[in-house]
C-alpha positions in Angstrom: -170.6 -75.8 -6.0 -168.0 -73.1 -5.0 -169.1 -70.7 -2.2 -168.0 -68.3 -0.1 -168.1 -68.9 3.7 -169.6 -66.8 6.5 -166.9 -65.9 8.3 -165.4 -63.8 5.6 -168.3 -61.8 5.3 -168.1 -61.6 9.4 -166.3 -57.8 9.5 -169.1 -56.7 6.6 -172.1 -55.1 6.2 -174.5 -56.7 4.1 -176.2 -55.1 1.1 -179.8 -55.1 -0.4 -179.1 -57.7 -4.1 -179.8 -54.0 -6.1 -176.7 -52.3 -4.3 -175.4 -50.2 -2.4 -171.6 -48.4 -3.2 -169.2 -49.3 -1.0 -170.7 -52.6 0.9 -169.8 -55.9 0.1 -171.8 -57.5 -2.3 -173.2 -61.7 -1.8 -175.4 -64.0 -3.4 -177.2 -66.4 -1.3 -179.7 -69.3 -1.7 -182.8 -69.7 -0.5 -181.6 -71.5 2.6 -179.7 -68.0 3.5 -176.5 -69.6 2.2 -173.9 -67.7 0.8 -173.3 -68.3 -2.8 -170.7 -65.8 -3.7 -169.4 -62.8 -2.9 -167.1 -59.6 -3.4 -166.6 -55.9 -3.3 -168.3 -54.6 -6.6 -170.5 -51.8 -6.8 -173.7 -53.2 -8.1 -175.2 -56.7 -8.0 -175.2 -56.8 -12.2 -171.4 -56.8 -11.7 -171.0 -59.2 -9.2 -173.5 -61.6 -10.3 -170.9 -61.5 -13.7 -168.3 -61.9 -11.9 -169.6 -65.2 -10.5 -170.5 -66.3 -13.7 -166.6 -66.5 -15.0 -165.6 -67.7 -11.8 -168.1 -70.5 -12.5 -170.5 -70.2 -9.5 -173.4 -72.5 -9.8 -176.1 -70.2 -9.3 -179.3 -72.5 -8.9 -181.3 -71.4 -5.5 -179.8 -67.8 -5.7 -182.0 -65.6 -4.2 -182.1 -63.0 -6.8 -185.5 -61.4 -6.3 -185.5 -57.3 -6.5 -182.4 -57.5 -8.4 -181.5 -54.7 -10.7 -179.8 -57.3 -13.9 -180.9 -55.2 -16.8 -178.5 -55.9 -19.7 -176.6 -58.4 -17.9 -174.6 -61.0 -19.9 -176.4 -64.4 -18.2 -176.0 -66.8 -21.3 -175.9 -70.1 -20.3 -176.2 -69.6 -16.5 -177.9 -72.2 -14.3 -180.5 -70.4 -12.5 -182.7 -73.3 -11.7 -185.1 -72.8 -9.0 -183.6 -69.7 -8.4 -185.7 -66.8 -6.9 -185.9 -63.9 -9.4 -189.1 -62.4 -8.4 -189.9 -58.3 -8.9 -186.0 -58.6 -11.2 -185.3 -56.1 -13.5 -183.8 -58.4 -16.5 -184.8 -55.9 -19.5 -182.3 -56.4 -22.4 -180.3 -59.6 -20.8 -178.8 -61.9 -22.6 -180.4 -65.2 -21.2 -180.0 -67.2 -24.1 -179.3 -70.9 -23.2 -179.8 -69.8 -19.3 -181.6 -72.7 -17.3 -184.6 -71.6 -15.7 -186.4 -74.6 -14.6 -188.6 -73.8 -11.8 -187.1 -70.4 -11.4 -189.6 -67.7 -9.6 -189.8 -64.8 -12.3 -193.1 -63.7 -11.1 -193.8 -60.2 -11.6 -189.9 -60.0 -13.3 -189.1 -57.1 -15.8 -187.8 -59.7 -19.4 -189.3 -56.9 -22.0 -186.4 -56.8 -24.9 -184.9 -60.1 -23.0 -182.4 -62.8 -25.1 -183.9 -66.3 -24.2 -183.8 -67.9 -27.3 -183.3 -72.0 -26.4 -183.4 -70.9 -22.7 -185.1 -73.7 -20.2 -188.1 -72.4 -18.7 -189.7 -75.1 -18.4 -192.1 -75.2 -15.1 -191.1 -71.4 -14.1 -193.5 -69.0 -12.4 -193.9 -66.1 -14.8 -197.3 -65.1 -13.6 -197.6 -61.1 -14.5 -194.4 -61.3 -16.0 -193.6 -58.3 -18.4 -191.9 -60.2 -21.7 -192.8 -57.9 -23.8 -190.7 -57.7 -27.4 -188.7 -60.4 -25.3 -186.8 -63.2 -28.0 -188.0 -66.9 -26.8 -187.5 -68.7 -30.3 -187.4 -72.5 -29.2 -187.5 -71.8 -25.4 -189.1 -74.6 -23.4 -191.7 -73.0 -21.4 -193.3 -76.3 -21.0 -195.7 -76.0 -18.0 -194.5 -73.0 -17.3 -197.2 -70.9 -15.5 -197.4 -67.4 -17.8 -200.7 -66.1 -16.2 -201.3 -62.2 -16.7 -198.1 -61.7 -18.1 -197.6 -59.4 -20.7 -196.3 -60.8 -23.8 -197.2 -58.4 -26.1 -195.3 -58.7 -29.3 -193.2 -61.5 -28.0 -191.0 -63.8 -30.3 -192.0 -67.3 -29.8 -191.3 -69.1 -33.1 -190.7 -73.2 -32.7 -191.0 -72.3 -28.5 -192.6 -75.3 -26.3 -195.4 -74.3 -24.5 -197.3 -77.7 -23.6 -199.3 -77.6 -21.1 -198.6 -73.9 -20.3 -200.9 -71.6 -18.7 -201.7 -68.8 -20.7 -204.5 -67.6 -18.6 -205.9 -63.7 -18.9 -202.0 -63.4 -20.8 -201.2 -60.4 -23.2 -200.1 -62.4 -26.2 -201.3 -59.3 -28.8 -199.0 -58.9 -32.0 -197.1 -62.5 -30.5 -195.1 -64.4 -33.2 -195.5 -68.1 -32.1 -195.5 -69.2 -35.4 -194.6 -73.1 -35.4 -195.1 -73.4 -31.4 -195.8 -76.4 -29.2 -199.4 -75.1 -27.4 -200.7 -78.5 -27.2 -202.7 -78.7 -23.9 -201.9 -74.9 -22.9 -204.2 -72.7 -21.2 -205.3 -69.7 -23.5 -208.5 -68.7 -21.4 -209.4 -65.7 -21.3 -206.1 -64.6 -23.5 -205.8 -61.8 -25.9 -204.3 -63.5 -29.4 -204.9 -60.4 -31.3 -203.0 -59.9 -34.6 -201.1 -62.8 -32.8 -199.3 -65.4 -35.6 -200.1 -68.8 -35.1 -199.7 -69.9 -37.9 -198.4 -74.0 -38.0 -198.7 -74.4 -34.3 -199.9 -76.9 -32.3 -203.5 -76.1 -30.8 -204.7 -79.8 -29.9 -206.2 -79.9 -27.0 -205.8 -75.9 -25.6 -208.3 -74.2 -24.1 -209.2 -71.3 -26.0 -212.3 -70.3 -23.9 -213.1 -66.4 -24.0 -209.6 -65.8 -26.0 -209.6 -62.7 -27.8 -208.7 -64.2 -31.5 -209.4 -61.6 -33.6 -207.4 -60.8 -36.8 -205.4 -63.9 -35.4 -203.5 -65.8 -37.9 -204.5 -69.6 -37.6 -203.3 -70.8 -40.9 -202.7 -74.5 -41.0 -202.6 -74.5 -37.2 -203.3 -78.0 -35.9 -205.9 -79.0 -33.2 -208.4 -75.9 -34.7 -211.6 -77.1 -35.9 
């Protein structure tokens, strides 16, 4: 992994990950190691600017960040810490977020079509209108989030949990939900058509005008 060492940030004055003009601009891990840095005026520029120079930016400490509409396809952001982020309208198609904290994290209108998620804290996540067709959200932990008319076609959510999630007007139409927890969910006018139910608990799930047809594991 390229990275940037302390003593050329030694003459600057750090600034906040959402930016301040004129300071110098770094991304560090969560062991406070610098991942990259430079002299742009907001993080969404910088963290692109890492990106082509190839930075490896698994760990980053990213949480608070303003990345709305940012061009992140592809990027490693394993266990990276984007908590509170502002990601509305990115392009995080193909991005790896195993593990990755996006708890509380703004993905409505979000690009992560085939994205790894797999395992990522999304608990009160807002994804609504957000593009996951064939993500791997397997065991992903998507409790309270808001998911409200969310593409999710073909997306792998087993063993997920679901709990007390928004999933109204959802497409997951095809979707792995074997073994997810759906407690306490609201499914309405959600299609689930052709997905994978075995095994899910559905307990107190709000299923109504829910399209089950052909769904497997529904009795």
């Amino acid at each position: 992994m390229q990275s940037v060492s302390s003593s050329y940030l030694t003459d600057s004055v750090p600034a906040r990950l959402t930016g301040l003009r004129g300071a110098k601009m770094y991304i560090k891990n969560s062991s406070d190691t610098i991942l990259y840095a430079d002299d742009c005026a907001t993080m969404r520029a910088t963290i692109t600017a890492a990106l082509v120079a190839g930075i490896d930016l698994s760990e980053a400490d990213l949480s608070g960040a303003d990345l709305s509409g940012a061009e992140l396809f592809d990027a490693n952001l394993r266990d990276a810490n984007l908590s509170d982020a502002n990601l509305s309208g990115a392009d995080l198609s193909d991005a790896d977020l195993g593990n990755a904290n996006l708890s509380r994290a703004n993905l409505s209108d979000a690009d992560m079509s085939w994205a790894d998620l797999s395992g990522a804290d999304l608990v009160g996540a807002y994804l609504s209108k957000a593009n996951l067709i064939c993500a791997n959200l397997s065991g992903a932990d998507l409790s309270g989030a808001d998911m409200r008319w969310a593409y999710l076609r073909k997306a792998n959510l087993r063993g997920a949990n679901l709990g007390r999630a928004n999933l109204s007007g959802a497409n997951m139409r095809e979707a792995n939900l074997s073994g997810a927890n759906l407690s306490g969910a609201d499914l309405s006018d959600a299609d689930l058509s052709e997905a994978d139910l075995r095994n899910a608990n559905l307990s107190r799930a709000n299923l109504s005008r829910v399209n089950l047809w052909d769904a497997v594991g529904i009795i």
